[in-house]
Backbone as a ProteinNet text record, in pm:
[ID]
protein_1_A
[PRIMARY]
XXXXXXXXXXXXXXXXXXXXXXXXXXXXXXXXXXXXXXXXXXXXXXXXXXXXXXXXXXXXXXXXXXXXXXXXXXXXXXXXXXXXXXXXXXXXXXXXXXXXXXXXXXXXXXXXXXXXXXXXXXXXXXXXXXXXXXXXXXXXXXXXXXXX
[TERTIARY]
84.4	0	89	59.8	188.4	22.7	111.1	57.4	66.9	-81	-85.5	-47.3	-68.6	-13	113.9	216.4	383.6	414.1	440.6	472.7	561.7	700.1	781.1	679	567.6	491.4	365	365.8	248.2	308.5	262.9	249	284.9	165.9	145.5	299.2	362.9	434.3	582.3	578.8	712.8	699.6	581.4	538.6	568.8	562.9	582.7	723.6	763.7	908.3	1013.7	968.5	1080.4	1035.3	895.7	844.5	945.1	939.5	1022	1199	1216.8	1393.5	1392.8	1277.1	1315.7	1328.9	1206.2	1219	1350.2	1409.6	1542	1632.9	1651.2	1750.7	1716.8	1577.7	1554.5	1578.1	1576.9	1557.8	1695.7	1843.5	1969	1956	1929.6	1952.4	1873.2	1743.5	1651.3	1685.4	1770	1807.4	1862	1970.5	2064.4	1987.9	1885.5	1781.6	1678.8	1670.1	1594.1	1467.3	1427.6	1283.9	1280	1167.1	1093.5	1029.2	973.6	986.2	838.7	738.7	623.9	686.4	737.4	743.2	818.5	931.5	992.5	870.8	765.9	657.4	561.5	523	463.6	529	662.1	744.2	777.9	745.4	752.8	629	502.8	398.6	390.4	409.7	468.2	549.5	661.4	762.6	723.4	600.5	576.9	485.8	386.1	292.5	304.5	396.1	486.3	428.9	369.1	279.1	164.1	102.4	-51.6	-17.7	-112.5	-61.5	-217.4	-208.6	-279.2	-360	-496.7	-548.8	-492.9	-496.6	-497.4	-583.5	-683.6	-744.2	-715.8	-649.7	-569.9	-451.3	-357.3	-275.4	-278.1	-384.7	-402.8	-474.3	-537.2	-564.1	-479.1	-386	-264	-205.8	-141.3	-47.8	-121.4	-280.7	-354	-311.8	-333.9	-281.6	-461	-468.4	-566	-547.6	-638	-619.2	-591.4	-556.6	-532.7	-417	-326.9	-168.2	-103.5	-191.8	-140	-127.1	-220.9	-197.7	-128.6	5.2	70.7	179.8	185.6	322.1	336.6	225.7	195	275.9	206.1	299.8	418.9	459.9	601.3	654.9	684.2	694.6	703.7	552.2	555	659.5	657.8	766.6	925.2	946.6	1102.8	1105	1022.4	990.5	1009.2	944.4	950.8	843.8	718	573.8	525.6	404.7	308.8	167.8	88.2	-92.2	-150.9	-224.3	-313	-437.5	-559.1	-676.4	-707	-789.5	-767.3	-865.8	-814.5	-881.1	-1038.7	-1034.8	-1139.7	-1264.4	-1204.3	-1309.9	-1221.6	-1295.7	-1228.6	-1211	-1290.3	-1310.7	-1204.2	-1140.1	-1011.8	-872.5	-800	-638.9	-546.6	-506.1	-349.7	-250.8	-188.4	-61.5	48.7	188.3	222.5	395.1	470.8	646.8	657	786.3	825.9	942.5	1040.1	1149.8	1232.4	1242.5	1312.8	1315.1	1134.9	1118.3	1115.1	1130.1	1144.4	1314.8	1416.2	1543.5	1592.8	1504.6	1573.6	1543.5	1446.2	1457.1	1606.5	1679.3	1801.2	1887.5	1890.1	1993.4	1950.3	1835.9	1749.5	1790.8	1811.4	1845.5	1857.4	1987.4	1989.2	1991.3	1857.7	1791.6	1770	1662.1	1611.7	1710.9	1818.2	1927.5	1998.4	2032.6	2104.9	1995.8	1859.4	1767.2	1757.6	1753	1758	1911.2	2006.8	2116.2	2130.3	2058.1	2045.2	1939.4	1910.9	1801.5	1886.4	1973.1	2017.7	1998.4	1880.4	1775	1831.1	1806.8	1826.1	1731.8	1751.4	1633.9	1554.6	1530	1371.5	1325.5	1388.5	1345.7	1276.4	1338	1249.5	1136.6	1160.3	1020.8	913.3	930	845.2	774.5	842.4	800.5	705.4	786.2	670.3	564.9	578.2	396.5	308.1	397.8	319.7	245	318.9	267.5	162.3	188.1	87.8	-35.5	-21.8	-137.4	-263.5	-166.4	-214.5	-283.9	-228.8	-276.9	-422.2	-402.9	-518.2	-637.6	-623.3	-717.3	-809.9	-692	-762	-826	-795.8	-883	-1012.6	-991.6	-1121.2	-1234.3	-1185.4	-1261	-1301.8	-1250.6	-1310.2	-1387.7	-1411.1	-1518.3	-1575.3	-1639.6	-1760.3	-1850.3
-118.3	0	124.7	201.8	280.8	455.7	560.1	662.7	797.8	825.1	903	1062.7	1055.4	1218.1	1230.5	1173	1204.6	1316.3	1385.9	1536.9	1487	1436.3	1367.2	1282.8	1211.6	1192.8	1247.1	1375.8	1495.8	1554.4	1526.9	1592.8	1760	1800.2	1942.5	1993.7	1953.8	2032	1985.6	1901.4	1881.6	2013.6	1989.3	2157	2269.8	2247.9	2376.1	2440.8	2331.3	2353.2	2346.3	2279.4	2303.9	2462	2494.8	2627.2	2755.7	2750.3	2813.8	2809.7	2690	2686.2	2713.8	2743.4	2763.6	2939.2	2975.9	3104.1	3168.5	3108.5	3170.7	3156.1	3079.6	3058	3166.9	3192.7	3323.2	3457	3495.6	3600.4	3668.7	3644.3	3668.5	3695.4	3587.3	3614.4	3757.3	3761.4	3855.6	4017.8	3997.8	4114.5	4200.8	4105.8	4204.5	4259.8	4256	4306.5	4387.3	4383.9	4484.2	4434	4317.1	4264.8	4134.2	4109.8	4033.7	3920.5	3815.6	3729.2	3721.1	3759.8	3820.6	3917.3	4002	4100.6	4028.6	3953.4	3873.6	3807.5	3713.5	3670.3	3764.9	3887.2	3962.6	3975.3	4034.7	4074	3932.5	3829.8	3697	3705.7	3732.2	3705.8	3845.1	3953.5	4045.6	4026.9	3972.4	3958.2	3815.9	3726.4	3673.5	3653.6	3799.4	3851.3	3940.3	3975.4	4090.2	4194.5	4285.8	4389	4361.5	4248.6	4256.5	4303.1	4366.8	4439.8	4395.3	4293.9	4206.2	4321.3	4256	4341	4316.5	4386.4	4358.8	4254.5	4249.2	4101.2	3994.7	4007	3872.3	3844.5	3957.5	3867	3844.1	3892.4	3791.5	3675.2	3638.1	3497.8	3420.7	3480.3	3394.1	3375.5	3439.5	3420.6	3406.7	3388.3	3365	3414.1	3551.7	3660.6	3766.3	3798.8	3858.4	3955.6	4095.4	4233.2	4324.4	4287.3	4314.6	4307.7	4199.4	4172.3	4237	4189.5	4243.1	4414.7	4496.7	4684	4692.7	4652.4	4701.9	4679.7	4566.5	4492.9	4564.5	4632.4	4676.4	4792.8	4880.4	4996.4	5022.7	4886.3	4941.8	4887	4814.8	4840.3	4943.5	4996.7	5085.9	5242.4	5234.2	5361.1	5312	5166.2	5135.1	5143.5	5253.9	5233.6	5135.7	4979.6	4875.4	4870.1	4912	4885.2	4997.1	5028.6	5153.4	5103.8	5100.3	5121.1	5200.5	5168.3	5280.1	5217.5	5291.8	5265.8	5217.1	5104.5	5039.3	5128.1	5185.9	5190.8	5164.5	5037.9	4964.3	4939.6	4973.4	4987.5	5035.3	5152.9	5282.3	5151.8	5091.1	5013.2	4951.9	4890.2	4825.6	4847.2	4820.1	4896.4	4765.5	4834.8	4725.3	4751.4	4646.6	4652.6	4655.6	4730.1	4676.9	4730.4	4708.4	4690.2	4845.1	4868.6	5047.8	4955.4	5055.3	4974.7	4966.9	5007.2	4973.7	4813.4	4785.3	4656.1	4516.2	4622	4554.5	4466.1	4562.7	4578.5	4433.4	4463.9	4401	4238	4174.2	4068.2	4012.4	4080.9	4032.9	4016.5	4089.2	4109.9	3977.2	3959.3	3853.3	3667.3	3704.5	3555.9	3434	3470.8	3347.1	3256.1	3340.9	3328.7	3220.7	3115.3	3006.2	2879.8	2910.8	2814.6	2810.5	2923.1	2948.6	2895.6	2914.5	2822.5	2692	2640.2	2497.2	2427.8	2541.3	2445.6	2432.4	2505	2539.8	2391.3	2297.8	2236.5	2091.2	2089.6	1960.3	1873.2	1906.7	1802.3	1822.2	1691.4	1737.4	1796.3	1841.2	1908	1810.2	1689.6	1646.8	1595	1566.1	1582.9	1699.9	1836.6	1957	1978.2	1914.1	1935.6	1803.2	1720	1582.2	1656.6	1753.6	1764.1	1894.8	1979.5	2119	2072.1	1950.9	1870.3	1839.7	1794.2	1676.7	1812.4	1873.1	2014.7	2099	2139.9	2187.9	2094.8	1982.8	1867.6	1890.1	1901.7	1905.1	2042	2160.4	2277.6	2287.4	2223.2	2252.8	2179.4	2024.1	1940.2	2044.6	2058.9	2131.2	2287.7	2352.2	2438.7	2405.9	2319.9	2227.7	2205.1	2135.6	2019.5	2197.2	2288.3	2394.8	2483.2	2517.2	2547.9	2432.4	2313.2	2213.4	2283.3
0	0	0	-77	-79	6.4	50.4	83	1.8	-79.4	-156.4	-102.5	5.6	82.8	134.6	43.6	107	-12.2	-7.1	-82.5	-187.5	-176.2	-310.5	-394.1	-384.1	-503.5	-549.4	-465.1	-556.1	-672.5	-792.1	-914.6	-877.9	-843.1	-778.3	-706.4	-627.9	-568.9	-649.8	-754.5	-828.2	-933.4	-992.7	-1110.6	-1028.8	-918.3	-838.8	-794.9	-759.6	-767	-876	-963.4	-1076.5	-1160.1	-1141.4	-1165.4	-1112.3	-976.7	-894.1	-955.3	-926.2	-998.3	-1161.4	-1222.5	-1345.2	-1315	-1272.3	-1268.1	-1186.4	-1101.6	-1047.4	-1173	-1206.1	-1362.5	-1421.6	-1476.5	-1574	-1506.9	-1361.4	-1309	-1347.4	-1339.5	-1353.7	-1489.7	-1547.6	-1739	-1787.8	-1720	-1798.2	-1727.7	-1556.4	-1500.4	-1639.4	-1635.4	-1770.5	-1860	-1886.1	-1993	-1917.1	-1808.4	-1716.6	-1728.3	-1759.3	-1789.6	-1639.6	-1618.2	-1541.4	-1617.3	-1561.9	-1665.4	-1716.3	-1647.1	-1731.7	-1855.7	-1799.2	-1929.4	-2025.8	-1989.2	-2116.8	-2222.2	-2166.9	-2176.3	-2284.6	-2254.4	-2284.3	-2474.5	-2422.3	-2521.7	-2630.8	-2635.4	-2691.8	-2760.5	-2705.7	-2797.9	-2894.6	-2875.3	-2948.3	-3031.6	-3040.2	-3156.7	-3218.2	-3185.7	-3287.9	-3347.3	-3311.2	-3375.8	-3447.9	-3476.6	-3562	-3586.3	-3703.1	-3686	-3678.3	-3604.5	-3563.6	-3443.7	-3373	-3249	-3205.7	-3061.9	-2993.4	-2954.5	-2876.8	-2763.5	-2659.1	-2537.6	-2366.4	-2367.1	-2402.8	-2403.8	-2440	-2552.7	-2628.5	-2562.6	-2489.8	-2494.2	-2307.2	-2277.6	-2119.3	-2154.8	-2259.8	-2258.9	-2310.1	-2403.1	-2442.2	-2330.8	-2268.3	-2138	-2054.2	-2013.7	-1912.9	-1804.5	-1824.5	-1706.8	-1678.8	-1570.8	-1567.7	-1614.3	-1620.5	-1661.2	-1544.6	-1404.1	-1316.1	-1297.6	-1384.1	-1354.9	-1476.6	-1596.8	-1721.7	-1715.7	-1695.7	-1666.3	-1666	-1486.9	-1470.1	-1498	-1552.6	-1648.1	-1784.3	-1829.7	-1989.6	-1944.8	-1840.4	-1793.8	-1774.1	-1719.1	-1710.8	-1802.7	-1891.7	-2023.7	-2108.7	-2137.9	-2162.3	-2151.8	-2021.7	-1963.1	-1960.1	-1986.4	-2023.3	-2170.3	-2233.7	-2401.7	-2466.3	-2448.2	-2492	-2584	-2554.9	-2579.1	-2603.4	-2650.1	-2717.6	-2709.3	-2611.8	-2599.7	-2671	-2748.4	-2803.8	-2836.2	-2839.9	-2920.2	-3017.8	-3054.3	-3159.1	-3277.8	-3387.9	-3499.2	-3544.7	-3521.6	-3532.4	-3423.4	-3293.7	-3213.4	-3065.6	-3064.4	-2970.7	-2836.3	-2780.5	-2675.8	-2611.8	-2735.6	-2732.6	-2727.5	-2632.4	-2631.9	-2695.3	-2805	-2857	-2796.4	-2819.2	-2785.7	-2871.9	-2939.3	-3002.8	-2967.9	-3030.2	-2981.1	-3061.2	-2993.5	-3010.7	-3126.4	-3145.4	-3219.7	-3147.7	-3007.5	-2864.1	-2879.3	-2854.2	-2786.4	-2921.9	-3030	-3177.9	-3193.2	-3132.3	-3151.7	-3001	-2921.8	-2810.9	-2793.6	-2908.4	-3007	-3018.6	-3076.9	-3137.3	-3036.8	-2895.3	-2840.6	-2713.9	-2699.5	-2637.3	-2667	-2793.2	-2842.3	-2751.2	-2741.9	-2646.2	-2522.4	-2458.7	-2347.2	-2336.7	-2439	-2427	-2436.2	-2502.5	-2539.5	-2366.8	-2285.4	-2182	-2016.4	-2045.3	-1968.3	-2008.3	-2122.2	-2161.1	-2093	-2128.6	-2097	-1897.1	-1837.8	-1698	-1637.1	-1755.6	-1667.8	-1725.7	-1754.2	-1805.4	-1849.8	-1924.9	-2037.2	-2158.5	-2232.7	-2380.2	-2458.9	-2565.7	-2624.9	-2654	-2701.4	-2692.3	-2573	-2458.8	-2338.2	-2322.8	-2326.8	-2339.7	-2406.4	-2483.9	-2613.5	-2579.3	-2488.2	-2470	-2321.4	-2198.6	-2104	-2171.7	-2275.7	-2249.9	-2354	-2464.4	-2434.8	-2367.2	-2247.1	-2123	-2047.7	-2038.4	-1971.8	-2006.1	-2167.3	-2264.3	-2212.2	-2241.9	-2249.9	-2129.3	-2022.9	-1873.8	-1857.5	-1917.3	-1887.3	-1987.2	-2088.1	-2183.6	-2085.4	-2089.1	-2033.8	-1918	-1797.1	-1669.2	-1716.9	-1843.6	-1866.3	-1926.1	-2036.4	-2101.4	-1991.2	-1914.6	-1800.7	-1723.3	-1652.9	-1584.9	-1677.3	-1835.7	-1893.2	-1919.3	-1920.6	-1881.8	-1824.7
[MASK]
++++++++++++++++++++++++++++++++++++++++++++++++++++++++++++++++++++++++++++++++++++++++++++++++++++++++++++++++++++++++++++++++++++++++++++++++++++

């Protein structure tokens, strides 16, 4: 009989902690860039949305961030001239988002962030690419199953 409540075999608190040690890995890398790792985040779905320039709405459901967390992350952004809010064209209601040529430029200099966290977790790359499925998989399901 083995005991389902010993903490080393909760699912939950292993995601949690390798969550945590990933984000200390990124916190140093992204200092040098003066970004946080939301805003790195932010600035990712931006540069690969290229000149479509998202709503505040779109891209808290992409990054599944509320509009309560997203504001003030947009802001300061914004004021490190990374980002540009404005009214959408098409319907006053809506605020886009879209990259300055600050936050256009800092793309290139960004590079090789993901190569320098990959090499920080000592997986190989399709190890990497088999867990951020298993993960994907898990996050979709538990959103699926909570709109039911």
């Amino acid at each position: 009989m083995t005991d389902d409540l010993v903490l080393r075999r909760q699912v939950c608190f292993a995601l949690y902690a390798a969550s945590r040690a990933l984000t200390d890995v990124y916190r140093p890398i992204l200092d040098e860039f003066g970004l946080t790792y939301p805003q790195y985040l932010v600035l990712m779905v931006l540069w690969e949305r290229g000149d479509d320039a998202p709503t505040v709405s779109e891209l808290g459901a992409v990054l599944r961030l509320d509009s309560g967390t997203l504001s003030p992350l947009l802001k300061r952004l914004e004021a490190a001239g990374l980002v540009v809010r404005s009214r959408s064209a098409r319907d006053e209601r809506r605020v886009e988002v879209g990259l300055t040529a600050d936050g256009a430029a800092l793309r290139r200099r960004i590079g090789e962030v993901p190569a320098r966290v990959a090499c920080a977790t000592g997986l190989t790359e399709a190890e990497l690419v088999a867990l951020r499925d298993t993960l994907t998989r898990v996050t979709e399901t538990i959103h699926r199953q909570k709109e039911q």
